[in-house]
Biotite code that builds the C-alpha atoms (Angstrom):
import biotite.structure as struc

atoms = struc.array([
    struc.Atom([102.733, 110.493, 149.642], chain_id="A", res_id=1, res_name="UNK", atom_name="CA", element="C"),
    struc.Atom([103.125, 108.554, 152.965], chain_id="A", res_id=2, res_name="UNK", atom_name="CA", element="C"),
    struc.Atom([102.947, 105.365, 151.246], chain_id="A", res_id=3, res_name="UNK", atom_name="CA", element="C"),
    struc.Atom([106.257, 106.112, 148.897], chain_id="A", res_id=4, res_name="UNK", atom_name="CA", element="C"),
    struc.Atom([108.020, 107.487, 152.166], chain_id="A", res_id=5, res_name="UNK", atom_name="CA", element="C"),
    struc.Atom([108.588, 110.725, 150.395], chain_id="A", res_id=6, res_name="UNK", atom_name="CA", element="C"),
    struc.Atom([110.278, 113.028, 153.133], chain_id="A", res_id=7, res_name="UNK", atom_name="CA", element="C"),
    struc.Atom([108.371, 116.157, 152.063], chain_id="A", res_id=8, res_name="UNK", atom_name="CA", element="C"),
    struc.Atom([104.670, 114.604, 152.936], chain_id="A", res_id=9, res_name="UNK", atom_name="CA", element="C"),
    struc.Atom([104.660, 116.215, 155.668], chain_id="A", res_id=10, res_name="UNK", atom_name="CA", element="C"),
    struc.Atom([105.780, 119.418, 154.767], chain_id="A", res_id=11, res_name="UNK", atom_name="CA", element="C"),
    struc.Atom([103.301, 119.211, 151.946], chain_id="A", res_id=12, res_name="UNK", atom_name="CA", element="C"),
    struc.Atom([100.392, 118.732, 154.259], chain_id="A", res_id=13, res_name="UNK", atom_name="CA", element="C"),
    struc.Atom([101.239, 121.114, 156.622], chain_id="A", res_id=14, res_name="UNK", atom_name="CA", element="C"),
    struc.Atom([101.009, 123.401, 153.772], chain_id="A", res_id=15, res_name="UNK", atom_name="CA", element="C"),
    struc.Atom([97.603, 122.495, 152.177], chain_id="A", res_id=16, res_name="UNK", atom_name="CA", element="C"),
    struc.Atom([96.591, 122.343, 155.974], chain_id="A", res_id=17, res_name="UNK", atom_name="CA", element="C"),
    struc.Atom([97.561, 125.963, 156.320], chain_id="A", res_id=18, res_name="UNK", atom_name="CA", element="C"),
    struc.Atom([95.982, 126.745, 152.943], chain_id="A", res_id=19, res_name="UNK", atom_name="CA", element="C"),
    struc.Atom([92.613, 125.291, 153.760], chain_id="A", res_id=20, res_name="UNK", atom_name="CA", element="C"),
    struc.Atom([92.948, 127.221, 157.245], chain_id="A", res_id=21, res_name="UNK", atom_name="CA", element="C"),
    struc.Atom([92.870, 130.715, 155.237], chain_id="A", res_id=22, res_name="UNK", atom_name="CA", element="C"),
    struc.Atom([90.343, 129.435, 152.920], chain_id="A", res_id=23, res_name="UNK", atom_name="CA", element="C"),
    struc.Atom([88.269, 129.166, 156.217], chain_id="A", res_id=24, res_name="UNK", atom_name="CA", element="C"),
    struc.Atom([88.714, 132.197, 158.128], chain_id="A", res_id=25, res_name="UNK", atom_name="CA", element="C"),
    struc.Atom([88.023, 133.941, 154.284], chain_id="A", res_id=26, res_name="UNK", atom_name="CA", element="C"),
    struc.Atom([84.323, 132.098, 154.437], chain_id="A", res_id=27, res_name="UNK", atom_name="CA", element="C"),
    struc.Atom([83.503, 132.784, 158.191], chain_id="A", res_id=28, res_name="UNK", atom_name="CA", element="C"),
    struc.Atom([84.500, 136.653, 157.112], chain_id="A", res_id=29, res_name="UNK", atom_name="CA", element="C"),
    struc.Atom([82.169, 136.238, 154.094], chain_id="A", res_id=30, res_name="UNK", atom_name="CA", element="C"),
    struc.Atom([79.480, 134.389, 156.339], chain_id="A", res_id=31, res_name="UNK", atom_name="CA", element="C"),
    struc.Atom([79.622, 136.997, 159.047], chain_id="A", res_id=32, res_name="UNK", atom_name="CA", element="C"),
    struc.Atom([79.860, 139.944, 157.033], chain_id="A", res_id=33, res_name="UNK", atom_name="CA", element="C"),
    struc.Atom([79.258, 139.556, 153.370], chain_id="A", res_id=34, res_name="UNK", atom_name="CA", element="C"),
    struc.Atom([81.148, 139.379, 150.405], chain_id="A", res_id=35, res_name="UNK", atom_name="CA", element="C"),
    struc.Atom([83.897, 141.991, 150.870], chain_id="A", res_id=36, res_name="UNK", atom_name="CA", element="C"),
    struc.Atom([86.124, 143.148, 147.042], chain_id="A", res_id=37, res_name="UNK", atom_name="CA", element="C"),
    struc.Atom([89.279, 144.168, 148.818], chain_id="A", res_id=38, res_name="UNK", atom_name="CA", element="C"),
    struc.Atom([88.936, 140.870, 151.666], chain_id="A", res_id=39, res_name="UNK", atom_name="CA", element="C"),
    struc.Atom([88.659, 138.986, 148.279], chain_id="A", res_id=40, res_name="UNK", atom_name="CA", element="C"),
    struc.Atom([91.556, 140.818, 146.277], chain_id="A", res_id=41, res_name="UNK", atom_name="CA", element="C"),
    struc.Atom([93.847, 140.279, 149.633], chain_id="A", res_id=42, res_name="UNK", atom_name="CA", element="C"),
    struc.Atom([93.038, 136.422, 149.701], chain_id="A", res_id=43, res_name="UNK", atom_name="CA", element="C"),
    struc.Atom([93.734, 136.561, 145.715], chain_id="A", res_id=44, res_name="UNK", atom_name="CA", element="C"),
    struc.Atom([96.608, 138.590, 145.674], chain_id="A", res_id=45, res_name="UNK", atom_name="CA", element="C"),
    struc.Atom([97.858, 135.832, 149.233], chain_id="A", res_id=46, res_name="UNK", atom_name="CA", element="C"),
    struc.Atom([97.225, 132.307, 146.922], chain_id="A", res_id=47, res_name="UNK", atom_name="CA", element="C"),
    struc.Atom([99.252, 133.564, 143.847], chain_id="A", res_id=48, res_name="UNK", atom_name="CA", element="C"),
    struc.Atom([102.441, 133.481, 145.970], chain_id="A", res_id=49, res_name="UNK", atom_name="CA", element="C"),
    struc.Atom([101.286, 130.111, 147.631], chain_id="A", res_id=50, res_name="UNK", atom_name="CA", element="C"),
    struc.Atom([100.360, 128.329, 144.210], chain_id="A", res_id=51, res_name="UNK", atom_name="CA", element="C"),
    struc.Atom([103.484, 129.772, 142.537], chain_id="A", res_id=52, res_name="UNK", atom_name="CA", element="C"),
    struc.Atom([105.979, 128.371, 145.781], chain_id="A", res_id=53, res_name="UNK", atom_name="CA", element="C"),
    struc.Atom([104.272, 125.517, 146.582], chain_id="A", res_id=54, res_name="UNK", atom_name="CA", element="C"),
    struc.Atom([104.115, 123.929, 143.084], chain_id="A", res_id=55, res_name="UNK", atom_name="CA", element="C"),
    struc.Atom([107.606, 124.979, 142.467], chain_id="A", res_id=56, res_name="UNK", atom_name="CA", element="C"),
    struc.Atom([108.466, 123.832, 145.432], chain_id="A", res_id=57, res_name="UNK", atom_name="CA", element="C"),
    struc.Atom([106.890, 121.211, 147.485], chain_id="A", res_id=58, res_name="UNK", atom_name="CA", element="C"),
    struc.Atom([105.080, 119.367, 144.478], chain_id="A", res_id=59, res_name="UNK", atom_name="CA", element="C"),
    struc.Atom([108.136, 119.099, 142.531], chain_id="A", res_id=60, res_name="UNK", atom_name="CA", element="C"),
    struc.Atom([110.145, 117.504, 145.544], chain_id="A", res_id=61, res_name="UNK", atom_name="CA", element="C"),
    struc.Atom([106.931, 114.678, 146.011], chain_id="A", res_id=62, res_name="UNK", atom_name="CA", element="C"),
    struc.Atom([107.630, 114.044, 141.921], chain_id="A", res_id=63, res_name="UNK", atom_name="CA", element="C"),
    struc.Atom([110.256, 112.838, 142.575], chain_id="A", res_id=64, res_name="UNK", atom_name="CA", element="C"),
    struc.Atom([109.501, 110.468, 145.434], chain_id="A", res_id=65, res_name="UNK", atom_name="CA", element="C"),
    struc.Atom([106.528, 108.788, 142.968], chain_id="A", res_id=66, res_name="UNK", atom_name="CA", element="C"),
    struc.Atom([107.990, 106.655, 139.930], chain_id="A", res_id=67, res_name="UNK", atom_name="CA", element="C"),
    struc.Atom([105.798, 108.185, 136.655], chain_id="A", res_id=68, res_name="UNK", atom_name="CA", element="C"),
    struc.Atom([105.212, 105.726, 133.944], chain_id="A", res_id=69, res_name="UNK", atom_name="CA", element="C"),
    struc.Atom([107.282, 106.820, 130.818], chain_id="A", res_id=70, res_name="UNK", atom_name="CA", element="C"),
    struc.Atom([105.277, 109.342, 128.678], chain_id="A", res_id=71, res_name="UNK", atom_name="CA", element="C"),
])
């Protein structure tokens, strides 16, 4: 997204950064003391939200920084 100056690049990777930052910590929990239902329901029930306001959100401001080919 850098390369069509879209001003929300950042923001987006900030956000995927944070994402992949909770993804972590959720495997060193599951490395260090095995796989957990309710840790897993929590991290579930935490990316719903995050898919839901980050595609609504984010993604659709970098659409419209990138010129699509007609459909």
């Amino acid at each position: 997204m850098a390369r069509h100056r879209c001003p929300s690049a950042h923001k987006n990777k900030q956000q995927h950064l944070g994402l992949l930052q909770r993804l972590a910590e959720h495997r060193r929990f599951h490395a260090a003391h095995g796989y957990d239902p309710h840790d897993t329901q929590i991290l579930v029930n935490a990316l719903q939200p995050w898919l839901h306001s980050h595609i609504g959100g984010v993604d659709r401001e970098l659409r419209r920084c990138v010129k699509l080919p007609p459909s």
